[in-house]
Backbone as ProteinMPNN parsed JSONL, in Angstrom:
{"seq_chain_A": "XXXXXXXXXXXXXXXXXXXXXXXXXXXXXXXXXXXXXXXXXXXXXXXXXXXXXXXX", "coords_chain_A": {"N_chain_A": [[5.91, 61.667, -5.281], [9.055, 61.073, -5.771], [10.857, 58.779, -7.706], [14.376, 57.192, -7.822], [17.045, 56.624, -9.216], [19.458, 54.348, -9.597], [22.422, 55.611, -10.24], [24.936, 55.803, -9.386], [27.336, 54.604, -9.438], [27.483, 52.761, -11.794], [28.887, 51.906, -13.461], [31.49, 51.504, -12.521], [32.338, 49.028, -11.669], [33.561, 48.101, -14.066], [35.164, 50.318, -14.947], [37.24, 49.482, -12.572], [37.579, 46.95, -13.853], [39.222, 47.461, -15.614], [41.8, 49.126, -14.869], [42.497, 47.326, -13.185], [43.525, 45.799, -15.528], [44.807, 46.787, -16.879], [47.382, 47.522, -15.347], [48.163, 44.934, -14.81], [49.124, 44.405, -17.565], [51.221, 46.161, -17.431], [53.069, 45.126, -15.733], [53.202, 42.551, -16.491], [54.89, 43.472, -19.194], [57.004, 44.567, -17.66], [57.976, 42.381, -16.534], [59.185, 41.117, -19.103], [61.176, 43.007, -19.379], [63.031, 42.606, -17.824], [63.844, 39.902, -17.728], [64.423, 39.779, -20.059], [67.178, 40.362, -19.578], [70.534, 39.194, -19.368], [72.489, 38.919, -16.995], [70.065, 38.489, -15.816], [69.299, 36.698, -16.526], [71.597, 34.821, -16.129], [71.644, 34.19, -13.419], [68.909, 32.869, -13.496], [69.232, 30.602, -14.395], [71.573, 29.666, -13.057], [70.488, 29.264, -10.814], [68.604, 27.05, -10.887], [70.016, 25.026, -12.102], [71.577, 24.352, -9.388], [69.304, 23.976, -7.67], [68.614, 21.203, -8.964], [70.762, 19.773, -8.644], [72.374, 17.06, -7.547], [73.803, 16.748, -4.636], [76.143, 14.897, -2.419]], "CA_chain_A": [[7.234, 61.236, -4.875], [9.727, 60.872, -7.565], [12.095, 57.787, -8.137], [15.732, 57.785, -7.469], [17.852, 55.915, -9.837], [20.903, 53.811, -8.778], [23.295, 55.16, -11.368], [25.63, 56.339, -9.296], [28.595, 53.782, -9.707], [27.08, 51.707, -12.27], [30.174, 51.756, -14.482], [32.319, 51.771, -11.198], [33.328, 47.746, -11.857], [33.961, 48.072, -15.363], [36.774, 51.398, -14.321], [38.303, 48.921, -11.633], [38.412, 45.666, -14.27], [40.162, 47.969, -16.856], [42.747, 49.318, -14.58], [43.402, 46.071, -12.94], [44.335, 45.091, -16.41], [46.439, 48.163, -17.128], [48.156, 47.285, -14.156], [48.874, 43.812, -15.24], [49.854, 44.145, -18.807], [52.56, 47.191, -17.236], [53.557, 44.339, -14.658], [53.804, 41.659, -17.842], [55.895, 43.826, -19.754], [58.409, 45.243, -16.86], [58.997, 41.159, -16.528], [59.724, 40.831, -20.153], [62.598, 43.583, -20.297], [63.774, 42.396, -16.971], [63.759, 38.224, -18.181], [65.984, 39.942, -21.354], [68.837, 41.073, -19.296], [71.811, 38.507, -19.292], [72.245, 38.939, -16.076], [69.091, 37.42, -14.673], [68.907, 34.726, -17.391], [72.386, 33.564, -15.339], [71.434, 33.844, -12.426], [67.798, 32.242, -12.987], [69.711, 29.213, -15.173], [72.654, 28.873, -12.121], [69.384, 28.957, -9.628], [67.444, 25.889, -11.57], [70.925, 24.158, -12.234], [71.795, 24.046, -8.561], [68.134, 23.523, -7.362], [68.427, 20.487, -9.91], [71.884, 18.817, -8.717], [72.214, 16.069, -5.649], [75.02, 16.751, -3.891], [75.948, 14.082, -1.021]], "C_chain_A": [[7.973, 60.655, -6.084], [11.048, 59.805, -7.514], [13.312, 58.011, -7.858], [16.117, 56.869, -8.625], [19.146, 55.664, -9.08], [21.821, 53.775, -9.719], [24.195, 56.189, -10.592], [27.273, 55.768, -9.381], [28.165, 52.795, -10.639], [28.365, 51.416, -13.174], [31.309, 51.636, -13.41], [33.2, 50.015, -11.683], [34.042, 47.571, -12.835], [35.353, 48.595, -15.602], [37.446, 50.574, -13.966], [39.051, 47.445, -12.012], [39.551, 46.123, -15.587], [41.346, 48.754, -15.916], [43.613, 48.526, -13.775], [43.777, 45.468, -14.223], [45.078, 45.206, -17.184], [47.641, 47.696, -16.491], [49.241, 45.93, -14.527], [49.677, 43.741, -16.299], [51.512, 45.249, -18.358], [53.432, 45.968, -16.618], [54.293, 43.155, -15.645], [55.439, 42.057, -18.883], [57.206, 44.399, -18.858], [59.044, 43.668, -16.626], [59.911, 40.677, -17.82], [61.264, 41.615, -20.226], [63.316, 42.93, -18.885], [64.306, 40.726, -17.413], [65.102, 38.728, -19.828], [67.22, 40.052, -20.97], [69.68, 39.731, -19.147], [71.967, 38.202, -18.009], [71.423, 38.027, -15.369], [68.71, 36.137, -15.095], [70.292, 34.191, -16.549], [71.744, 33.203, -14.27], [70.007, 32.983, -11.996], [68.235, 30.584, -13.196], [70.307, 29.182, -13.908], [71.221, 27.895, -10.988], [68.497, 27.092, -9.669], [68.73, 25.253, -11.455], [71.33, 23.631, -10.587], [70.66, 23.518, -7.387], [68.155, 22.088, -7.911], [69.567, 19.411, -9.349], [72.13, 18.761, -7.74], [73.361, 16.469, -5.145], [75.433, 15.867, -2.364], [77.223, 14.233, -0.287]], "O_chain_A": [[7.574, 59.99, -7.04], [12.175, 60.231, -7.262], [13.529, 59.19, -7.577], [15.127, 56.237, -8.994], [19.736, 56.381, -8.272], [22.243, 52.725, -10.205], [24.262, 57.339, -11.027], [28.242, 56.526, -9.38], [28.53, 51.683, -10.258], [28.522, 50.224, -13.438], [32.361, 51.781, -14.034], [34.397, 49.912, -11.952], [35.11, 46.968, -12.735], [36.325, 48.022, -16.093], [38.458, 50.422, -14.651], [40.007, 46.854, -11.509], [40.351, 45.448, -16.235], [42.13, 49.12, -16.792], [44.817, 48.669, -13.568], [44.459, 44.455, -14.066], [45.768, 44.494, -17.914], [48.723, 47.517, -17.049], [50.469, 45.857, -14.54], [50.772, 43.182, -16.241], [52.613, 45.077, -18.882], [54.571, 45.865, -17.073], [55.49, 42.868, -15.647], [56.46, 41.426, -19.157], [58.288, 44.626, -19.397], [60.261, 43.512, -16.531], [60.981, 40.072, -17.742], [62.247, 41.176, -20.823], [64.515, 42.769, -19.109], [65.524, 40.607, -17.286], [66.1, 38.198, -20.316], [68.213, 39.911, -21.684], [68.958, 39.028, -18.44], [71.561, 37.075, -17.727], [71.751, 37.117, -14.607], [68.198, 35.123, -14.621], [70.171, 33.012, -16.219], [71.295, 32.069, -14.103], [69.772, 32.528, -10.877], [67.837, 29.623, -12.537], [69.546, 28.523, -13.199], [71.043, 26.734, -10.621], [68.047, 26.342, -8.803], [68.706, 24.68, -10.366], [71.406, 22.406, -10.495], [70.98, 22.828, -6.419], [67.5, 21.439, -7.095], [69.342, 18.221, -9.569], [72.224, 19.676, -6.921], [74.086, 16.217, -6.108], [74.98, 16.274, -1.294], [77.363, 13.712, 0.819]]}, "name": "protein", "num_of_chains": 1, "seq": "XXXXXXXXXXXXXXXXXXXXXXXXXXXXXXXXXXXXXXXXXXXXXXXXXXXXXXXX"}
C-alpha cells in the first residue's frame, strides 16, 4: 500500500496572501489618485471644518 502525499494545496495560502496584497496595494493606490483631485481635498477639508465648528 503506497502513501498519499498531501500536496495538493500546499502553496494554496501563500496564492491567496499574495493576491490579497495585490488587491490592497491596487486599492492603496486608486485612494492616492482619488485624495489628489481638488475636488475631494474640498470637500474632505469643508467635511472636517464643519464636523469641527459649534454652532448654537
Amino acid at each position: 500500500m503506497e502513501r498519499q502525499r498531501g500536496r495538493g494545496d500546499s502553496g494554496a495560502a501563500t496564492a491567496e496572501y499574495a493576491i490579497a496584497t495585490m488587491a490592497a496595494v491596487g486599492f492603496a493606490g486608486l485612494l492616492v489618485v482619488i485624495m489628489q483631485s481638488d475636488e475631494v481635498r474640498q470637500i474632505l477639508t469643508d467635511l472636517v471644518r464643519s464636523a469641527l465648528t459649534f454652532t448654537s
